[in-house]
C-alpha positions, -999 to 999 in steps of 0.1 A, spaced: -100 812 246 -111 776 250 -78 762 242 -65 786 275 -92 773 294 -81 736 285 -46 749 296 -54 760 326 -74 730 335 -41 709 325 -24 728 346 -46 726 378 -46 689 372 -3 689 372 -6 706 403 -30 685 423 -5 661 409 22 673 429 5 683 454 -6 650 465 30 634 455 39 659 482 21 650 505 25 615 502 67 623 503 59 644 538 46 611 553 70 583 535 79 575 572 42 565 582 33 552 547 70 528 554 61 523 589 26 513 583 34 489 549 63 473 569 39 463 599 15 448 579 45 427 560 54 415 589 22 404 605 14 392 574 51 371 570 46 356 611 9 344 599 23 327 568 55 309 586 26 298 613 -1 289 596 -2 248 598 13 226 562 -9 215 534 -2 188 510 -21 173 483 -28 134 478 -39 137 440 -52 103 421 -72 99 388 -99 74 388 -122 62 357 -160 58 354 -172 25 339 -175 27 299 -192 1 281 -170 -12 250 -171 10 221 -203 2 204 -216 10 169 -254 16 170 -279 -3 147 -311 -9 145 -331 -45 134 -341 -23 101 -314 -7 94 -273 -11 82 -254 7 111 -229 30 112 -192 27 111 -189 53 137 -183 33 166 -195 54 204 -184 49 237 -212 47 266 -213 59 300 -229 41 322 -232 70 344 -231 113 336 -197 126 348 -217 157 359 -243 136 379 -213 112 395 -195 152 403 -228 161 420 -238 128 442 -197 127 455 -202 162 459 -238 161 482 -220 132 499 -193 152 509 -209 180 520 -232 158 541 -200 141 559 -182 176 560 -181 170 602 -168 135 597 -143 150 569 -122 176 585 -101 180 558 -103 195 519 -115 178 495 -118 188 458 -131 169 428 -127 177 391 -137 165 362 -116 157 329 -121 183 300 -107 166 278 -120 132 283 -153 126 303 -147 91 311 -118 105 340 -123 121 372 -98 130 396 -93 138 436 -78 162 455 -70 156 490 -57 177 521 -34 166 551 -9 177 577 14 156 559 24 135 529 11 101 547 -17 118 562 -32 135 528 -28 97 510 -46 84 544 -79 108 534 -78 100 500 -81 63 507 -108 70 535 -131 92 512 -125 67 482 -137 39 503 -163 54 522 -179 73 491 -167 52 462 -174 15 475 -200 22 502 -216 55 488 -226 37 457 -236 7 469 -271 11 453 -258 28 419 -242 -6 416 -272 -25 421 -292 -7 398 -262 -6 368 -261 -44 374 -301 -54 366 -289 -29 331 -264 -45 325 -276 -81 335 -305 -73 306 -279 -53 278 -259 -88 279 -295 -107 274 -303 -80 245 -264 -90 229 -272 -126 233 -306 -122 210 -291 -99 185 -261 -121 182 -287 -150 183 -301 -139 158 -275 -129 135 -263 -163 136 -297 -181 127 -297 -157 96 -325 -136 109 -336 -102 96 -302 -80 116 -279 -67 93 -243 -63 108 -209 -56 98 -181 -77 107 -171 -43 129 -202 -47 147 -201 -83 154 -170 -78 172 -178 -49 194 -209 -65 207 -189 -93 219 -160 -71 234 -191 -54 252 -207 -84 264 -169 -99 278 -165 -63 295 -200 -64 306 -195 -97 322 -160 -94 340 -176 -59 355 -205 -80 370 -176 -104 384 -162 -72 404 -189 -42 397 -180 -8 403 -191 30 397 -155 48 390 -118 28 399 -87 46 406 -65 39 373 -32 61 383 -11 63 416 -13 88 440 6 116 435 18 136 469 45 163 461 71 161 487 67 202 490 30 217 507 9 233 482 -8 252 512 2 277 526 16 302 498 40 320 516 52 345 491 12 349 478 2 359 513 32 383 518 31 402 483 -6 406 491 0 418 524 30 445 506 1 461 485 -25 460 510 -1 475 532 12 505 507 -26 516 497 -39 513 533 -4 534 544 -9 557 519 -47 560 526 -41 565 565 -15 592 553 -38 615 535 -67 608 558 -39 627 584 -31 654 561 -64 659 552 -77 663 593 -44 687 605 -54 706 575 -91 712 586 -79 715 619 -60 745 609 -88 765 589 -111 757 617 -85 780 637 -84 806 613 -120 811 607 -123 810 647 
């Protein structure tokens, strides 16, 4: 008996099935008519909408020398680390701010990411009308955030650095005199490749420098024509189809509204 029951629910199902492919054939015209409009609207907006392309560079953010820590007690480590002067995150987030503050000066896109695989690279994403014009804002937000923004970042990374070259000085001063530091060979020389890098950053000081060209592909990125228009398809076909039953559905209370009258 249950196993009829199941049937007969399968069976109901199959024909609400049908039923609705029905209906949905009875209006193909509509659903067609409907789906094609939208296309089409959707197809003029694309071909209208104004040309993006990207200006793209790559720019790094100062590293000390690789360094291998030690301590006045202590052999160090053959491990040798690299050191930011400044988080990538916190560099992301000031740019960011500062961006968002000039957004009515900047009336174009700008996006920044940071390198996954290596911290020490950041890169630039910028917007214009044309291939000349999207280089033109990447060099105005470069200089106006990079060279001006962090004027007083610099200032402070220089009185750190100014006193990290004073602290090599000792430490090699001291090594030399035969004092109490123990260092490798290994060490020796990173502290001096630190102190030399240290010293021709004070000469020209910055936060991050751009280290690749920019990169504008000849083709806009923006608009997606074909994204917009397969969008607009779909959107089209459910809302047609939609429309269509909402029809059927309203001439078919219509009509038991007349036979119960």
């Amino acid at each position: 008996m249950q196993n009829q029951d199941n049937a007969i629910h399968a069976y109901d199902d199959e024909i609400d099935l049908f039923e609705l492919m029905h209906k949905i054939l009875q209006r193909w015209k509509m659903i067609a008519g409907i789906t094609i409009a939208v296309t089409i609207i959707a197809a003029i907006v694309a071909y209208t909408l104004p040309k993006q392309y990207m200006a793209q560079a790559t720019y790094e953010i100062f590293t000390t020398t690789p360094t291998t820590p030690t301590t006045p007690t202590t052999t160090p480590t053959t491990t040798p680390t690299t050191t930011l002067l400044f988080e990538p995150t916190a560099i992301k987030e000031y740019i960011d701010s500062a961006i968002k503050f000039k957004k009515e000066i900047y009336n174009f896109e700008v996006n920044i990411n940071l390198n996954k695989d290596n911290k020490r690279y950041i890169s630039f994403e910028v917007f214009g009308g044309s291939p000349q014009e999207a280089a033109n804002n990447l060099r105005q937000v470069t200089d106006n955030l990079l060279i001006n923004g962090f004027k007083e970042k610099i200032a402070d990374a220089q009185i750190i650095l100014k006193q990290k070259v004073q602290s090599i000085d000792e430490t090699l001063g001291l090594y030399k005199k035969g004092g109490y530091i123990i260092l490798e060979p290994t060490s020796i020389s990173n502290l001096m490749q630190e102190k030399q890098l240290i010293l021709q950053w004070l000469e020209k000081p910055y936060i991050i420098k751009q280290v690749s060209i920019i990169e504008i592909p000849q083709k806009p990125v923006k608009p997606k024509k074909i994204l917009i228009i397969a969008v607009a398809f779909i959107s089209g076909l459910f809302i047609s189809i939609f429309v269509a039953l909402f029809v059927d559905a309203y001439n078919s209370w219509k009509i038991s509204r007349k036979i119960e009258v």
